[in-house]
C-alpha positions as a Markdown table, in Angstrom:
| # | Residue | x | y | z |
|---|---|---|---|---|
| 1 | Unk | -16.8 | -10.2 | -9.2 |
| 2 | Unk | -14.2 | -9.2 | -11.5 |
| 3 | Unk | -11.7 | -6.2 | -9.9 |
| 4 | Unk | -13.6 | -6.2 | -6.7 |
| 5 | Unk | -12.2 | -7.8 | -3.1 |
| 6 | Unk | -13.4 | -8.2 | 0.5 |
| 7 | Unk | -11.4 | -6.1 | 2.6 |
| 8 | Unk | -10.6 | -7.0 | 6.3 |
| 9 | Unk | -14.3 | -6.0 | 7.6 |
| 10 | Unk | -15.4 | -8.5 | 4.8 |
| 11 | Unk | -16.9 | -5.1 | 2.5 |
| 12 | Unk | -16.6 | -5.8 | -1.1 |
| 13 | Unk | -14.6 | -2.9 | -2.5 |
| 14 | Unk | -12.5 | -2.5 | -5.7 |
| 15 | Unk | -9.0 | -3.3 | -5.6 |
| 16 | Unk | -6.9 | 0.2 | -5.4 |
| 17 | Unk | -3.3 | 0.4 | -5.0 |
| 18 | Unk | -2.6 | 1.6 | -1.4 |
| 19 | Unk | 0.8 | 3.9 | -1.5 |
| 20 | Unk | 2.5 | 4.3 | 1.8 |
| 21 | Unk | 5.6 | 6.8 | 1.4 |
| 22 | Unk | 8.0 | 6.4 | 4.0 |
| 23 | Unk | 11.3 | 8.2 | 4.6 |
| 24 | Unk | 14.5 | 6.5 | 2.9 |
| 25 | Unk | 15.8 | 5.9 | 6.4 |
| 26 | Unk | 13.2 | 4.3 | 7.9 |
| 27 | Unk | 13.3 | 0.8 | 6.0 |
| 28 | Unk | 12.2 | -1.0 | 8.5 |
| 29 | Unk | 9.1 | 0.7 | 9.8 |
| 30 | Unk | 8.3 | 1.1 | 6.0 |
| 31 | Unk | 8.5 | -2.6 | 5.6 |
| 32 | Unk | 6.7 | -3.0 | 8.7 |
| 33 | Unk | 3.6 | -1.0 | 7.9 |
| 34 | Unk | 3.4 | -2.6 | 4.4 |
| 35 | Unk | 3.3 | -6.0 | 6.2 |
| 36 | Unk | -0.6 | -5.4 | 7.4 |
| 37 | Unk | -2.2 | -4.7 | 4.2 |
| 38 | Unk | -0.3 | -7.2 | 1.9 |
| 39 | Unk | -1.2 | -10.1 | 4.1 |
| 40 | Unk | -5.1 | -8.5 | 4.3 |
| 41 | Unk | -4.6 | -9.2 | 0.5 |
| 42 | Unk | -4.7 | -5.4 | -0.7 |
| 43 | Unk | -1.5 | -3.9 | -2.7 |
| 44 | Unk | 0.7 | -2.0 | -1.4 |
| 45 | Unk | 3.4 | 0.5 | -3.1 |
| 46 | Unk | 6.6 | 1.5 | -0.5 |
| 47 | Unk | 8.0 | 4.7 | -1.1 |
| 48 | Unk | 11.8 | 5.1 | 0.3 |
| 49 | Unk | 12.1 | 8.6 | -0.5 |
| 50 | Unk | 10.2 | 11.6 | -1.3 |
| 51 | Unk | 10.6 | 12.0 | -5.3 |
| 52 | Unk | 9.2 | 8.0 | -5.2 |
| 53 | Unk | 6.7 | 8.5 | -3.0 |
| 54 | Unk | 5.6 | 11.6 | -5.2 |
| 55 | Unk | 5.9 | 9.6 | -8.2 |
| 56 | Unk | 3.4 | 7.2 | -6.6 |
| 57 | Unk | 0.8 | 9.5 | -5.4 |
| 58 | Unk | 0.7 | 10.8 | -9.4 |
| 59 | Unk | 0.4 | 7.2 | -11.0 |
């Protein structure tokens, strides 16, 4: 099916952009908690600050 994925529980469900805004100074942890969903095969946006991570949550 066209636009549509299994997700970790094996549900089909349509691929969505998943936007995790972390703080500028936490790089690490933000790279860290995009880590899980990327290699579950769903996209992941990282925010490093809060006008990006705004910017993201409007798109």
């Amino acid at each position: 099916m066209a636009g549509m994925q299994s997700g970790p529980a094996g549900a089909r469900a349509a691929i969505l952009p998943m936007h995790l805004p972390v703080d500028g100074g936490e790089e690490k942890l933000g790279d860290y908690l995009r880590k899980g969903p990327v290699e579950s095969g769903y996209n992941a946006d990282l925010a490093r600050d809060g006008d990006q991570g705004l910017a993201l949550a409007r798109a």
